[in-house]
ROKOL-873558 format. One line per 10 residues: number of its first residue (from 0); for each residue x, z negated, y negated of C-alpha. Coordinates in steps of 0.1 Angstrom, whole numbers, plus 2048, in hexadecimal, padded with zeros to 3 digits. Layout:
# residues N
NUM) X Z Y; ... .
END
This chain:
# residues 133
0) 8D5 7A2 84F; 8BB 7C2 84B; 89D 7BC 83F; 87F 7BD 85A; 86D 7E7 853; 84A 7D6 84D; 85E 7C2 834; 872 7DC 823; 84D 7F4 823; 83A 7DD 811 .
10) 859 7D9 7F5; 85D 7FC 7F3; 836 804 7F0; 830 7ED 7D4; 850 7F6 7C1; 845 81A 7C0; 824 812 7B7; 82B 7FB 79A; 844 815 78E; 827 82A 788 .
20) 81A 824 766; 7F4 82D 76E; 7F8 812 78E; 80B 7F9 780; 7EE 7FA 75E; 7D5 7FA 778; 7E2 7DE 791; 7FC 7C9 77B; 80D 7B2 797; 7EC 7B1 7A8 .
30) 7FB 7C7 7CB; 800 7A8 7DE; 805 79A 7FF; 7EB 77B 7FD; 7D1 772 7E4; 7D6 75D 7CD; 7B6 749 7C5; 79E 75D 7A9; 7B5 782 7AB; 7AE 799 790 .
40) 7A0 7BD 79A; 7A7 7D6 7A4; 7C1 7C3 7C0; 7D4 7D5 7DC; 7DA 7BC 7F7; 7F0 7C7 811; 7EA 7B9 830; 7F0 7BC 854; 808 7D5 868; 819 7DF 887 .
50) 83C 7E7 88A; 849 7FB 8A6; 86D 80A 8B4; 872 82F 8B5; 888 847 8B7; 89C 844 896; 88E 826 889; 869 815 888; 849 822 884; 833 80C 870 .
60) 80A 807 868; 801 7F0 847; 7DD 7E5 843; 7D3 7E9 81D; 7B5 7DB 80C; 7B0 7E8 7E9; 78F 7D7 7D4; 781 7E3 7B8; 76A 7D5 79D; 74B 7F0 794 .
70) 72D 7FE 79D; 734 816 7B8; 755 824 7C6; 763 843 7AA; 77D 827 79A; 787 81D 7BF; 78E 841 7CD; 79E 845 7AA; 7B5 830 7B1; 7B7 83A 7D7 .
80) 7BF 85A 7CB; 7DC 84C 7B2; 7E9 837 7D3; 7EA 856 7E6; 7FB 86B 7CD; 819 858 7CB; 81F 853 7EF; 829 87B 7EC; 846 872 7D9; 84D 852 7E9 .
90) 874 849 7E6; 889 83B 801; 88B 818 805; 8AF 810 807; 8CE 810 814; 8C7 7FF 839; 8A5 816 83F; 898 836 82E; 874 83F 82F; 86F 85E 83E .
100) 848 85A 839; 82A 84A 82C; 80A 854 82A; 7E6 847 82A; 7D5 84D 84D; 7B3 83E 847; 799 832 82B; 77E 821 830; 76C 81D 813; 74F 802 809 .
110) 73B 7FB 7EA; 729 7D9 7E6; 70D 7D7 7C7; 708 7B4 7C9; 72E 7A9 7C4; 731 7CC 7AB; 74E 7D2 7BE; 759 7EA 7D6; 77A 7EC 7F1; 78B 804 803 .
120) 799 7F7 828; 7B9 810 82A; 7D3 813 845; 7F5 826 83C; 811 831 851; 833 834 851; 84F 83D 85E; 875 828 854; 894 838 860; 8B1 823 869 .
130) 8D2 830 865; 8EE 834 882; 903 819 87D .
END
């Protein structure tokens, strides 16, 4: 049985991430798919998505909440920018679906001095070919 393409994203995504020594220093096994009680920071929790048919395979949309513990928002969009970076050279995912693409499409970005803590609300897209069987 294949794997559903939200499924197979969110594998892929935090593979490539934690192969990333500058991620995986910064996140340890904290890209997760539900909060454990008392998460370290910074977390990236990924959240909900629609999954759709197209031509060639399925388009998909992942909700991302990245948090962040500092005064103000330069360690967040530094690690935005780390996120971003290695979705250029994202791999394919495996043998049953290939991503073609995947790509952040929208940030929005909050900083909260009470809780020293700031987030970024993120929405990437993809795009997960399925081979001709």
């Amino acid at each position: 049985m294949t794997a559903h393409p939200v499924a197979v994203l969110k594998a892929a995504l935090r593979a490539h991430w934690l192969a990333r020594p500058d991620l995986a220093a910064a996140f340890g096994e904290r890209i997760v798919e539900t909060l454990p009680p008392g998460p370290g920071l910074p977390f990236l929790l990924m959240g909900e998505a629609s999954c759709r048919d197209e031509p060639g395979g399925h388009g998909v949309e992942l909700g991302l909440l990245l948090v962040n513990a500092e005064e103000g928002t330069a360690g967040l969009l530094a690690l935005l920018a780390g996120l971003e970076a290695a979705l250029a050279d994202m791999p394919a995912a495996g043998p049953a679906r290939r991503i073609v693409s995947a790509r952040l499409v929208e940030a929005r970005i909050a900083h909260d001095p009470r809780e020293r803590r700031s987030e970024a609300r993120l929405r990437l897209r993809a795009f997960l070919e399925t081979p001709e069987e």
